[in-house]
C-alpha positions as CSV (number, residue, x, y, z in Angstrom):
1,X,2.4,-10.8,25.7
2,X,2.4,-7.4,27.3
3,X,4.1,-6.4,30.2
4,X,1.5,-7.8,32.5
5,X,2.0,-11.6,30.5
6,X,-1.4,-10.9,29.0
7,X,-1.7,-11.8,25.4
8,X,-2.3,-8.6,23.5
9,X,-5.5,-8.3,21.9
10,X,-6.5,-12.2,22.6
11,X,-10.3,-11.8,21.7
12,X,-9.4,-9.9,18.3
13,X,-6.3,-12.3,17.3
14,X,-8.5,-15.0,18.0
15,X,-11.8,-13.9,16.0
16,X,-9.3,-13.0,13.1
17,X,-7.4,-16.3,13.3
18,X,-10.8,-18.2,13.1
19,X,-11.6,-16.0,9.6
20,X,-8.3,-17.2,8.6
21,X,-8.3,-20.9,9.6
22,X,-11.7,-20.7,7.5
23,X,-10.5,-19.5,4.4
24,X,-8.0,-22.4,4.3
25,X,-10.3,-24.6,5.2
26,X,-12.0,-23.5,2.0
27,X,-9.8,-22.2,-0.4
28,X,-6.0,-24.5,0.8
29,X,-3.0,-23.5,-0.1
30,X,-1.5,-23.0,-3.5
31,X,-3.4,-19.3,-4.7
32,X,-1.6,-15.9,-5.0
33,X,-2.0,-13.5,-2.1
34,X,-4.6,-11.5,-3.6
35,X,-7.6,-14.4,-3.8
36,X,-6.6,-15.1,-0.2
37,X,-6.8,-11.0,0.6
38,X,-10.2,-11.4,-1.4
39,X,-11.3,-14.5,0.7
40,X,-10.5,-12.9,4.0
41,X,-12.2,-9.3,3.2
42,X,-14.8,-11.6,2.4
43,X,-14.9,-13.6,5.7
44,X,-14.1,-10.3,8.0
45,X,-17.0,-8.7,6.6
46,X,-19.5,-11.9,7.5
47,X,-18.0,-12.3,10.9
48,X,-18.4,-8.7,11.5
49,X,-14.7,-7.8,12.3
50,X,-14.2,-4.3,11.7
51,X,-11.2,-3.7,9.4
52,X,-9.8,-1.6,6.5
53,X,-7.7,-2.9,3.3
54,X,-4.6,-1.9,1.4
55,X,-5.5,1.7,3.1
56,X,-2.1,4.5,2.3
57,X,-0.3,5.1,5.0
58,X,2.5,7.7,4.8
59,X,5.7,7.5,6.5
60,X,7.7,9.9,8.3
61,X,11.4,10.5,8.8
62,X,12.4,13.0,11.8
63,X,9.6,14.6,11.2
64,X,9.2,15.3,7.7
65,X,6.4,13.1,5.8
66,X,8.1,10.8,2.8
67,X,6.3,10.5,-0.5
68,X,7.1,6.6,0.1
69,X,4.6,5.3,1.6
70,X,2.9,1.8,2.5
71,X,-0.5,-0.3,2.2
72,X,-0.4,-3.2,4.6
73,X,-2.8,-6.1,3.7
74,X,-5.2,-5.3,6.0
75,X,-5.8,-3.3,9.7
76,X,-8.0,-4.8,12.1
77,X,-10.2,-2.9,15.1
78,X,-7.9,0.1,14.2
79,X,-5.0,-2.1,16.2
80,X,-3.4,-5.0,15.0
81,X,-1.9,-4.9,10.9
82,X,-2.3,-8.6,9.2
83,X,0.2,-8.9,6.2
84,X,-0.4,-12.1,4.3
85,X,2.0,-14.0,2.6
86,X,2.0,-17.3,-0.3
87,X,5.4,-18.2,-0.3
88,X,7.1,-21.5,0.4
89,X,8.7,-20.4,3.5
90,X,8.4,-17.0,5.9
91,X,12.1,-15.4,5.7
92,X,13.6,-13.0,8.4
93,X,12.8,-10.1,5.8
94,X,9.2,-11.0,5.8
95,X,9.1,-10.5,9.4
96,X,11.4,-7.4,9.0
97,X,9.0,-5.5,6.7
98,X,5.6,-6.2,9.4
99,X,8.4,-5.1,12.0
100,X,9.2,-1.7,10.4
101,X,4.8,-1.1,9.7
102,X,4.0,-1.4,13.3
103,X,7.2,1.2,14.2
104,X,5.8,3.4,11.4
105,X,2.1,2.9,12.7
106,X,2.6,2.7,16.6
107,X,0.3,-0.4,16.0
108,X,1.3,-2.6,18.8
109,X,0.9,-6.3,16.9
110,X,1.1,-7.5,13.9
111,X,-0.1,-10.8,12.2
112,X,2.0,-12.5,9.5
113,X,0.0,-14.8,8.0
114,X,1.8,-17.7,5.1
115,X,-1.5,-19.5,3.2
116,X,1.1,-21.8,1.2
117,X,1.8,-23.7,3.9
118,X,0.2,-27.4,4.7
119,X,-1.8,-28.9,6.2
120,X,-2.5,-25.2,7.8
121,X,-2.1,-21.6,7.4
122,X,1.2,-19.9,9.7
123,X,0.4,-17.4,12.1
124,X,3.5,-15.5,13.4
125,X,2.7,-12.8,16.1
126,X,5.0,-9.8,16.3
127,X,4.6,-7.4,18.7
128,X,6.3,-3.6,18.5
129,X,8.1,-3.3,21.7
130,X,8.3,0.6,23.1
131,X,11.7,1.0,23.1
132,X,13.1,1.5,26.7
């Protein structure tokens, strides 16, 4: 929620979570990350949500650009980063990593999404804070 206790981006996160509930409706759990990545580039496209893929974004450290840089999974509407997962279980570094994109970004929320889960796919919300 935002400072207001509106939910950030509801109508996007919700459009977005209904691609994803589809592709698990279809495809279950118990592929590798990149069919799901296919899947959902698949179902973004037909639902007409606006979005970008594995796009290289470079990092900077006090003000001097990095030749690390990163690819999220995918950036919707410009605004909210979706990392997907297929793991037994979402660990605190999992969240950590879609934690340190948004600081990198400025993207205000981020969507870590676990396909290998049952009987649905996991949708943790993270939101990057301003710091104070």
């Amino acid at each position: 929620m935002n400072s207001q206790g509106k939910i950030l981006f509801k109508e996007e996160s919700y459009l977005i979570q209904g691609a994803i509930f589809e592709v698990y409706r279809i495809m279950g759990c118990g592929f590798l990350e990149a069919v799901y990545q296919e899947c959902l580039a698949q179902e973004f496209t037909a639902r007409s949500i606006p979005f970008t893929a594995q796009s290289e974004l470079h990092l900077i450290y006090k003000g001097m650009p990095l030749k690390q840089s990163y690819k999220p999974d995918f950036i919707c509407y410009g605004k909210i980063i979706i990392e997907l997962k297929a793991i037994k279980q979402v660990a605190t570094e999992h969240k950590a990593q879609l934690i340190n994109y948004l600081k990198a970004t400025g993207i205000a929320l981020g969507l870590l999404v676990n396909f290998s889960t049952y009987p649905h796919a996991d949708i943790i919300r993270l939101i990057n804070l301003p710091r104070m």
